[in-house]
N, C-alpha and C positions, 0 to 999 in steps of 0.2 A: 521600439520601447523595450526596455532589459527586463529581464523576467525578475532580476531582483535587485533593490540600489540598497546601498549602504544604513546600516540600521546602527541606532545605539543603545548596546543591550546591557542591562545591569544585574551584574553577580550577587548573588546575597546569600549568605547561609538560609538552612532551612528554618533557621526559627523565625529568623527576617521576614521570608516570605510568608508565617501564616500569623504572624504577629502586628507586621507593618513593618515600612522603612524608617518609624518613628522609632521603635524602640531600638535599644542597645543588640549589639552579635548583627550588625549588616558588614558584609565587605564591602571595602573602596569599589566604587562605580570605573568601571571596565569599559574599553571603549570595544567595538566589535565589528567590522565593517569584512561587506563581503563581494566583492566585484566581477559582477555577472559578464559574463562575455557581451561584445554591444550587441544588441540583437537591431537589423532590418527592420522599420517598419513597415513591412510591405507584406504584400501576398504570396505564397508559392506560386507557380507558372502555373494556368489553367487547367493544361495537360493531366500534371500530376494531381490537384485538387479533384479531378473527373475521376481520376484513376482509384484514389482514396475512401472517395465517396461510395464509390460503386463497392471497395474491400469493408468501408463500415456497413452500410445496408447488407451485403451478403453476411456480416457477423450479425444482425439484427434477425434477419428473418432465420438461421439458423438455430440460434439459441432462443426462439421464443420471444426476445424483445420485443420491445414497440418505439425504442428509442436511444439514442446514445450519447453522450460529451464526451469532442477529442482537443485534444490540444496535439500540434505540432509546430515545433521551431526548431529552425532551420538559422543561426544567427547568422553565418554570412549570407543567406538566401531570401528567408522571407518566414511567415509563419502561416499557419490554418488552426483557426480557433473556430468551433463551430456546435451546433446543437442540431442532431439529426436525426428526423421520425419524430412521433408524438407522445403525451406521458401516456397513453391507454390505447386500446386496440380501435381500430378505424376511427383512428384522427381525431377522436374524443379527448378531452382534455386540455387542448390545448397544444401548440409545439417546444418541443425542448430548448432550453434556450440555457446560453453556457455558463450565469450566475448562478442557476441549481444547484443545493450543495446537495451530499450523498457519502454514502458508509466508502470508507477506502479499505475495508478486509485487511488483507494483508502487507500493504505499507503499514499500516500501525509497526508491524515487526520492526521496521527499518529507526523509530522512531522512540521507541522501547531501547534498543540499543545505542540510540544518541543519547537516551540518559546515561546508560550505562558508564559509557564510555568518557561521558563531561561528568557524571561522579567518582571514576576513575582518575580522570585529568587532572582534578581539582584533590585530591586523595580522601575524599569520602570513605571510597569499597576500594580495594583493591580487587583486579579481574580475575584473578585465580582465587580467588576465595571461596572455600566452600559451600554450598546452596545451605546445607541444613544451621551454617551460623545465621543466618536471614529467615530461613524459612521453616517452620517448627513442623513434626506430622506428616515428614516427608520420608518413606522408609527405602534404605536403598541407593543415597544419594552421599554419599559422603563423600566419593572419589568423583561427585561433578562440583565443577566453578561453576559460579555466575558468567562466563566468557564462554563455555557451555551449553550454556544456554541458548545467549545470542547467536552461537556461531550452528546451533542445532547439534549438537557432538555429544550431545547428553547422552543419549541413546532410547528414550522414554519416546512416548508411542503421542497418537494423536488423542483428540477427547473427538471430535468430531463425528466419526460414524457412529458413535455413540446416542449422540447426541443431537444431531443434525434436525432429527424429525420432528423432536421435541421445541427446538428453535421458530420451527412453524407454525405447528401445533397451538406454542402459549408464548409468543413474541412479547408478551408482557410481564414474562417470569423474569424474576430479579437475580441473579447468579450469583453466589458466592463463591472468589476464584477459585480458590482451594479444593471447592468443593466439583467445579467443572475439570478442572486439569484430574485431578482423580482418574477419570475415566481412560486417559492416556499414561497417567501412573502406573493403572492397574495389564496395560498392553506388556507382550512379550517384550524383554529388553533388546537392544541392540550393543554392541561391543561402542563403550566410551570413544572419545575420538574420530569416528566414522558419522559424516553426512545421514542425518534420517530428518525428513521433516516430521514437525511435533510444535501445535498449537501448544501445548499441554507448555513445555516451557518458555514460552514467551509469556503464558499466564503466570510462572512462577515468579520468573524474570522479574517481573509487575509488581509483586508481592515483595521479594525482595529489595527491590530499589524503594518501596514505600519505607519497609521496614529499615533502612539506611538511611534515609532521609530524614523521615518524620512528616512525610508529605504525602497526598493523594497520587494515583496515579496522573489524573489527568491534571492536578498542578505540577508536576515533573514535566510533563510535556510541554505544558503552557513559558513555564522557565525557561529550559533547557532548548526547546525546538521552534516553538509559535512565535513567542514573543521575539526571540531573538533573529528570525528570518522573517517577522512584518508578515507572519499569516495573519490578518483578522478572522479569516473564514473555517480555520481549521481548530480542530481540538478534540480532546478526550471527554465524551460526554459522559456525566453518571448516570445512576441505574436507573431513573424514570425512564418510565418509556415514552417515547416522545418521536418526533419526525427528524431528521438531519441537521435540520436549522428553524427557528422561528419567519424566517423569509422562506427566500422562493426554493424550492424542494423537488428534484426528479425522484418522482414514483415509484417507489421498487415492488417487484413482481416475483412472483414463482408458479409454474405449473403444476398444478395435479395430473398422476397420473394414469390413463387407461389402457386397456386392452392394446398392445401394439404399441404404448408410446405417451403422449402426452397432447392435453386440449390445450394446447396453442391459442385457442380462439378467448380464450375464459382466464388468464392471468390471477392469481389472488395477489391482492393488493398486501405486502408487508411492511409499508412508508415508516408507520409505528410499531418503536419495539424497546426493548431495554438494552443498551449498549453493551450490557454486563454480560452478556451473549461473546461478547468478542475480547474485553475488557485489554491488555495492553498486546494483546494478540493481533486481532481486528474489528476493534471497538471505534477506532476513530473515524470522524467526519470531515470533509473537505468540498472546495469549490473546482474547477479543473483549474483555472489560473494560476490558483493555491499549491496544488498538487506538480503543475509546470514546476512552479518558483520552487517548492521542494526537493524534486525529486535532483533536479539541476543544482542545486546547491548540496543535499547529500554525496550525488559523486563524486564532487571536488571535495567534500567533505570539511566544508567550511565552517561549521562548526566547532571543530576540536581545536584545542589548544595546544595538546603536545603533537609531536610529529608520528613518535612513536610510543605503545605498537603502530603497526600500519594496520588501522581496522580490515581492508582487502587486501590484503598482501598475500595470505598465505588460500588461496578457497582450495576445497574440494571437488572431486565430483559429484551432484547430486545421484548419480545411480551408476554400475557399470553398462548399463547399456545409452547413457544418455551422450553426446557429444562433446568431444574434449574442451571446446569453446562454452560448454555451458557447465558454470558452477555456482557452487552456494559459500558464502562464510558471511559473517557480519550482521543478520538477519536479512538478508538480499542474494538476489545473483548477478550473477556477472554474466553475460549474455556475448561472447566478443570483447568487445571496446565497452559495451555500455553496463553499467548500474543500477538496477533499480529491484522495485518486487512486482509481484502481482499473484491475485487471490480472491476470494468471494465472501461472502457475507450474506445471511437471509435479504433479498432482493437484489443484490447487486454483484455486479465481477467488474473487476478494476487493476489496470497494468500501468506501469509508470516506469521509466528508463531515460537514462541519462547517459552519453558519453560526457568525462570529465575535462577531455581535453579540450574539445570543440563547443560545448555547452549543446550540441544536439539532444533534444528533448521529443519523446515521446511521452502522453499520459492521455487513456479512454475507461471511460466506463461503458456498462452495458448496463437498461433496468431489468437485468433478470437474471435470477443465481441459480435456476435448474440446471445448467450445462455446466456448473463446478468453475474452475477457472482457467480448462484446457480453451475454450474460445474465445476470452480477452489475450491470454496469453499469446495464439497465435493472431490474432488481430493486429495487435501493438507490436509486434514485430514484423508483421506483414508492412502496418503501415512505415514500420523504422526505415526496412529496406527501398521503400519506395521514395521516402524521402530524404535518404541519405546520398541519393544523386543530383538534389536538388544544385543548378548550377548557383554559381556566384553573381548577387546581386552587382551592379556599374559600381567601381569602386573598390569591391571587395572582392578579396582571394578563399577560392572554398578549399578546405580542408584536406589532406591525403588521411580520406577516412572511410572504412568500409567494413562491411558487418560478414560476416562466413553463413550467407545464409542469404535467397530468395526469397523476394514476393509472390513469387509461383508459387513457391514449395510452400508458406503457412498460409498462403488461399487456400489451398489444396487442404492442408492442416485444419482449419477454418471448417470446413467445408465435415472433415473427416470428425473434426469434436460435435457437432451437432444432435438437435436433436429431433426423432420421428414425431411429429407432428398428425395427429389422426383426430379424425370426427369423434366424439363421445357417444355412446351406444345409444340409440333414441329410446326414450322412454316409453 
């Protein structure tokens, strides 16, 4: 089964969209199709399933979990879709199971910049345009674009440590974005042009493309990303606080911490919260299906309409000490061969990777955002490399494709982002 078949997506001006297709200012209906590599319907070889298995539970009991969704596909090979561990601690709750939807943190980035760049395509904004024509109250900003933004080059700082505690604390505070990117505003600058990560502008980003529009953020997504790649399960929730989905729902957690570390045993439940926490940062919600079908169809970047800019054409390094195979532009990184992001949110850490040529797809969450998003990250690349030797199914020829980087090495990795785990002092 292919992670995504052909859809027919219809273009409209923004006043179309919040007006109806009934009245006047809609564009001619666009046809939009997008051709997924054929994927196997089969299973990976057992071996490697065992192998996998044992790399998820080791990122579970690391990071505090109790539970994970991974998808992997493998199109000349076969796939592993699975729901692993429980939603609560000793097997209470019930078992994970891979309809659950859940926060994707930091893919929202990747998603935020696909409006970008389809209001770009379509000549909305233009990408070098400056942030403060969009965005009013911004001091400081006049020598960054909107492409800036996307691509992190701003030089503006995070809102996060700032604000991290407070996410916990009152999951049911309602954010106004402006007012959270602030916090990352107010951070030391960095030299424009140079890789820094910063929530702070993908919130602005958000602002921005509302203000260009004339539309919500989460109807920009819904246009520009969901509807037109047949996610029903994903989207940009508003500010109610609410669970991931009105169906079926993975749990998210976070540990308190004590003396030495953290009570492992006692998770706080954060399911409910207001999205506006994340907002076009990492606000959005997904199924792992959803997130497969995404993230595999962003690296080919099927989406866009012109050919150029090349959104990944030109990345950075995210640090000097970090590996030349690994960069950032476009609101994602480049891993190797592969595509994709990954990132945390109150309850959850979530990685997603795609190579574009092969349609190789990695995408896992974890329920539990204590560990930041250093143990999805090596997780989803531990699991990348292990199943990127997946042989070729009867029939089909596997790929000359290979990643600079072992399964040893982000077990190890895995292993190393974790977190101390200690009994709470007896009363």
């Amino acid at each position: 089964m292919q992670l995504l078949s052909s859809r027919r997506w219809r273009a409209v001006t923004a006043g179309a969209v919040v007006l109806g297709l009934a009245l006047t200012g809609c564009a001619a209906e666009e046809s939009f199709s997008y051709e997924a590599p054929a994927q196997v319907d089969g299973a990976l070889p057992d071996d490697m399933v065992t192998q996998m298995t044992d790399a998820v539970n080791n990122a579970i009991a690391v990071s505090g979990s109790t539970g994970a969704v991974v998808g992997v596909w493998a199109p000349w090979s076969g796939q592993w879709v699975t729901g692993v561990g429980t939603q609560e601690p000793n097997g209470e709750g019930g078992a994970v199971d891979t309809d659950m939807a859940f926060r994707i943190g930091d893919v929202t980035r990747l998603m935020t910049c696909d409006v970008l760049y389809a209001l770009a395509d379509e000549g909305t904004v233009e990408l070098d345009a400056p942030v403060p024509d969009y965005v009013s109250g911004v001091a400081d900003l006049e020598g960054v674009t909107l492409l800036d933004l996307c691509n992190g080059t701003a030089g503006i700082g995070s809102s996060e440590p700032r604000v991290s505690a407070e996410w916990l604390n009152t999951p049911e505070r309602k954010w106004v974005p402006l007012e959270l990117a602030g916090y990352g505003l107010a951070a030391a600058r960095t030299p424009v042009g140079t890789y820094r990560e910063s929530d702070a502008g993908y919130l602005l980003l958000g602002l921005a493309l509302e203000r260009a529009s004339g539309l919500s953020a989460s109807e920009l997504i819904s246009t520009y990303v969901t509807q037109p790649l047949g996610l029903s399960s994903t989207s940009l929730p508003g500010q109610e606080p609410a669970a991931p989905s009105s169906g079926a729902v993975l749990n998210g957690h976070y540990l308190t911490p004590v003396e030495g570390g953290y009570n492992c045993a006692a998770p706080v439940d954060i399911t409910t919260m207001s999205s506006s926490s994340g907002f076009t940062d990492s606000g959005a919600v997904s199924t792992i299906e959803d997130l497969g079908r995404y993230v595999q169809a962003e690296a080919s970047q099927a989406l866009r309409t012109e050919e150029e800019p090349a959104r990944f054409g030109t990345p950075l390094p995210i640090s000097a000490e970090a590996p030349s195979w690994y960069q950032a532009t476009g609101g994602g990184y480049l891993v190797g061969s592969m595509i994709g992001q990954h990132g945390w949110t109150p309850g959850y850490a979530t990685a997603a990777y795609s190579d574009p040529q092969s349609g190789f797809t990695v995408a896992v969450v974890l329920n539990n955002s204590t560990a930041g998003a250093g143990v999805v990250q090596s997780l989803a690349w531990e699991l990348a490399a292990i199943a990127s030797k997946a042989p070729a199914a009867e029939g089909q020829t596997a790929p000359e494709f290979g990643l600079p980087f072992t399964a040893e090495q982000y077990h190890q990795a895995v292993i190393d982002s974790g977190l101390a785990c200690v009994a709470p002092p007896a009363e």
